[in-house]
C-alpha positions as CSV (number, residue, x, y, z in Angstrom):
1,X,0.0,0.0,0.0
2,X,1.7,3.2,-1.0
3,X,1.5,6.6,0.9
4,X,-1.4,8.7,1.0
5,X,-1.5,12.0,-0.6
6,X,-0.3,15.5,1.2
7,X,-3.5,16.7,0.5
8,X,-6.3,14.2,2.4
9,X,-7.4,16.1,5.4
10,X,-8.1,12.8,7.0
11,X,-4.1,12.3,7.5
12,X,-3.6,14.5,10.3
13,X,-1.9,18.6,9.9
14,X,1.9,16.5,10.7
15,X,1.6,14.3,8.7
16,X,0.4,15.8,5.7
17,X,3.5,18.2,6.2
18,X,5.6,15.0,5.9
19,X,3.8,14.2,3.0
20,X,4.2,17.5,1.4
21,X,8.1,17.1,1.7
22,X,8.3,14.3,0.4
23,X,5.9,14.7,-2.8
24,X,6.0,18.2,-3.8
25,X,9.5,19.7,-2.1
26,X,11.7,16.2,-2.4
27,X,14.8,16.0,-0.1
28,X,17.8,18.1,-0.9
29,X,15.8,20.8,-1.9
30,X,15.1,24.4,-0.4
31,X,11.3,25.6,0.3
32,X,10.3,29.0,1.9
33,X,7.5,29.6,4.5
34,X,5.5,31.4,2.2
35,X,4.9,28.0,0.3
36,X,4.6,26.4,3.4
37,X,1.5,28.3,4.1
38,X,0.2,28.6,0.7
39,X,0.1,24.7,0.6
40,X,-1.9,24.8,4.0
41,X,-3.5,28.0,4.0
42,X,-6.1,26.9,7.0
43,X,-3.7,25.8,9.0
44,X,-2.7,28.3,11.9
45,X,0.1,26.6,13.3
46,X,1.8,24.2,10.4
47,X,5.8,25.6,11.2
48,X,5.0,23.9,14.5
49,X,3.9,21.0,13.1
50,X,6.8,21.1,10.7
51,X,9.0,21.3,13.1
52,X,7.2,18.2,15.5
53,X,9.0,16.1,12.3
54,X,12.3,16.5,14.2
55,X,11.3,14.7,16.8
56,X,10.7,11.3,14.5
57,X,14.6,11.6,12.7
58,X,13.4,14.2,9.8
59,X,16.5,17.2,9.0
60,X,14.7,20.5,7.4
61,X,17.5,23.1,8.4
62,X,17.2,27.0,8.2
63,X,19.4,29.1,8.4
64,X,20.6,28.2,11.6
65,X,22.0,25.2,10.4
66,X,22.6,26.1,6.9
67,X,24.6,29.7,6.3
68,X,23.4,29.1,2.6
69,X,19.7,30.0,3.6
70,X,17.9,32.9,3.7
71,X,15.9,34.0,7.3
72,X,12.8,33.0,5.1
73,X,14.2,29.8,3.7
74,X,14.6,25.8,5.1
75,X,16.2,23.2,3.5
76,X,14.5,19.3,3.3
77,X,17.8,17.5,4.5
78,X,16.3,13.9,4.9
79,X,13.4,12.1,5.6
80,X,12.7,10.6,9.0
81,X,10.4,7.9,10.1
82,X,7.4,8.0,8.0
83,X,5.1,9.2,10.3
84,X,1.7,8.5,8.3
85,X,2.4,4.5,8.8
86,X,0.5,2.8,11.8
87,X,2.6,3.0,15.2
88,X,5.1,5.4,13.3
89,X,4.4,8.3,15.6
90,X,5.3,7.6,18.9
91,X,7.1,9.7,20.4
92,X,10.9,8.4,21.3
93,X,11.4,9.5,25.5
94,X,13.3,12.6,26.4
95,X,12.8,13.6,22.3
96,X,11.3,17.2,23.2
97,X,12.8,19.5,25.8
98,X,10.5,22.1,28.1
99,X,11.9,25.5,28.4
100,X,13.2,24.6,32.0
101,X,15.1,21.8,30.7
102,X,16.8,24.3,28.0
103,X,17.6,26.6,30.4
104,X,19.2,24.0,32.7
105,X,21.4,22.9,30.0
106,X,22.5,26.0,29.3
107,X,23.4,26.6,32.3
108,X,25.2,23.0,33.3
109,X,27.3,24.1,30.1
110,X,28.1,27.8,31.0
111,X,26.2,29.3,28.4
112,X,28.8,28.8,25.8
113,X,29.3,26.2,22.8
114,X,31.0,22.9,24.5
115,X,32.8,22.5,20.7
116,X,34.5,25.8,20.1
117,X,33.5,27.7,23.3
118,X,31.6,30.6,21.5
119,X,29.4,32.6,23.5
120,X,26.1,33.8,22.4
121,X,25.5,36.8,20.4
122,X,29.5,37.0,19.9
123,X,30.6,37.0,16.8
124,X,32.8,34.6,14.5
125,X,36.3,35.7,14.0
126,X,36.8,37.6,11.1
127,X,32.9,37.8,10.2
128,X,30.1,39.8,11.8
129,X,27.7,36.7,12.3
130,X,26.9,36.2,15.6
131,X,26.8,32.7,17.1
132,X,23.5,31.0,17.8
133,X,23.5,28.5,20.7
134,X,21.1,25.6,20.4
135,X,21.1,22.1,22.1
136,X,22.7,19.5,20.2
137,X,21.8,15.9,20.5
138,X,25.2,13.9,20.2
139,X,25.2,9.8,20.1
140,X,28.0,8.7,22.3
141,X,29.9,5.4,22.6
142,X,30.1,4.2,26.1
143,X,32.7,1.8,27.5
144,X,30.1,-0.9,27.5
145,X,30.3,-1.0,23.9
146,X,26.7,0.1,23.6
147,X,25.6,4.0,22.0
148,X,23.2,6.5,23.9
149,X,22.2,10.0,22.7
150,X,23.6,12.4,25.1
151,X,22.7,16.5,25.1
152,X,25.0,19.2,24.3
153,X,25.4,22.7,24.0
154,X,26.7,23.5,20.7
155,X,26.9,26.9,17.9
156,X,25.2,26.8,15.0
157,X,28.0,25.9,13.2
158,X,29.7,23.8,15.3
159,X,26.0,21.5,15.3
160,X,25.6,21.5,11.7
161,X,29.6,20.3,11.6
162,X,29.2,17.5,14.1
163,X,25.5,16.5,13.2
164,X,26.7,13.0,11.8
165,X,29.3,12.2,14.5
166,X,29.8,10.1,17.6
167,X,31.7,11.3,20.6
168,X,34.0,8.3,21.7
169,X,34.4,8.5,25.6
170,X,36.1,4.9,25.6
171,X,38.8,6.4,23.4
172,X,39.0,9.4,25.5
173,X,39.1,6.9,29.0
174,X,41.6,5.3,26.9
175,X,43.8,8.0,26.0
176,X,43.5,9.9,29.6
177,X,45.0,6.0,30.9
178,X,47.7,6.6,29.1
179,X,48.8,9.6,30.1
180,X,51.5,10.6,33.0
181,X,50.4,11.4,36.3
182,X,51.4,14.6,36.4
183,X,49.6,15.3,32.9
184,X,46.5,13.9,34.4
185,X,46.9,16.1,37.2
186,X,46.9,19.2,34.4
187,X,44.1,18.0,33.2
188,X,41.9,17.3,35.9
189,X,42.5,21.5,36.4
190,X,41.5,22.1,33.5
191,X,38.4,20.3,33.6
192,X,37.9,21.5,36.8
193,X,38.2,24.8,35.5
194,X,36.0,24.4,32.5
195,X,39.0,25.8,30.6
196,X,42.1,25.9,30.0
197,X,45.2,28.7,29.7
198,X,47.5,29.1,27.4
199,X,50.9,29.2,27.2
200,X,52.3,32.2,25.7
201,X,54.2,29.7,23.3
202,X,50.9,28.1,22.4
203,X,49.8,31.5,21.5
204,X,52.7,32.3,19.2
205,X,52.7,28.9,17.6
206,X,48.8,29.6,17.1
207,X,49.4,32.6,15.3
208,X,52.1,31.5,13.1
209,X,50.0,29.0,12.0
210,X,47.7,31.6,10.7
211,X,51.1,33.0,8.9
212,X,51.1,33.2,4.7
213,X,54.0,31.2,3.6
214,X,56.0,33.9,3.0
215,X,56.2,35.4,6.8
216,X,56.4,31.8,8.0
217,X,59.7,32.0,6.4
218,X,60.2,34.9,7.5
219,X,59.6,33.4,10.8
220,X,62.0,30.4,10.7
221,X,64.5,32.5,9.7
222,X,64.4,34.8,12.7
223,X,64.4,31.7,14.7
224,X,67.8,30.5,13.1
């Protein structure tokens, strides 16, 4: 039995937005909200209902996610669970977040991207786009060799970059194993901390590295 059509009432407001996607926009391809609404026009709320898709695996990113977008704009990344088939709909535990739990994560992660440690409303360097924070949901490999989806604060670029990855902690236990005590001890401070300081060699090696090739030479030379 195939899929019904986007435009049977009788489907229910979610998933006739499914639908839609899939039959009129097809994934990959960018649709505005003026479309949106013109393809349910007696629908008050259908960018919430667009957006419950999220919640069942579907991607449609805006311009949060995707710098290629316009404000008006959203991209169909990838279809989800298809929502319109019997027992499809369900919703998976801990999938949406209340404003309380939002702010608590914020919080627990200092109101700053875990990734690249960007605060809100700051900007990039080198661009005037301020950062975005948003809570990321990150699929994590524990030592008992089985995955979980753990939450994370995260930019809006630094989400879109680690959408498809898994976080390793068993490599991390690992690696931390292997380190000396006293370079455990360091980094216990640092995590302690919630940052780290560095050394004004690490600075100058940073900004070397940002060097054309020319002034690296330049560089090595003076070093000689």
């Amino acid at each position: 039995m195939g899929a019904p059509s986007w435009t049977d009432s009788q489907v229910g407001t979610m998933r006739r937005a499914a639908l839609w996607l899939v039959q009129v926009i097809g994934e990959g391809n960018v649709f505005t909200k003026a479309q949106l609404r013109e393809a349910f026009p007696d629908v008050a709320q259908i960018d919430r209902r667009m957006r419950d898709l999220r919640d069942f695996g579907w991607r449609i990113d805006t311009n949060r996610e995707d710098l290629s977008l316009e404000a008006f704009e959203q991209r169909f990344v990838k279809m989800g669970e298809p929502v319109w088939e019997p027992g499809k709909t369900a919703k998976k535990p801990g999938a949406a977040l209340t404003a309380v739990q939002r702010r608590e994560l914020l919080t627990r992660d200092g109101h700053m991207c875990r990734s690249c440690g960007i605060a809100p409303g700051q900007t990039y360097a080198g661009t005037f786009e301020a950062a975005q924070l948003d809570i990321a949901r990150r699929e994590v490999r524990l030592p008992n060799g089985t995955t979980e989806t753990q939450l994370v604060i995260e930019c809006n670029r630094c989400r879109v970059g680690g959408r498809e990855l898994t976080a390793n902690l068993v490599d991390v236990l690992d690696r931390i194993n292997r380190l000396p005590s006293f370079e455990r001890g360091i980094l216990a401070g640092w995590i302690e901390k919630g940052s780290r300081d560095f050394s004004e060699l690490e600075l100058v090696w940073a900004a070397f590295r940002t060097l054309p090739a020319d002034s690296r030479g330049q560089v090595r030379a003076a070093l000689s």
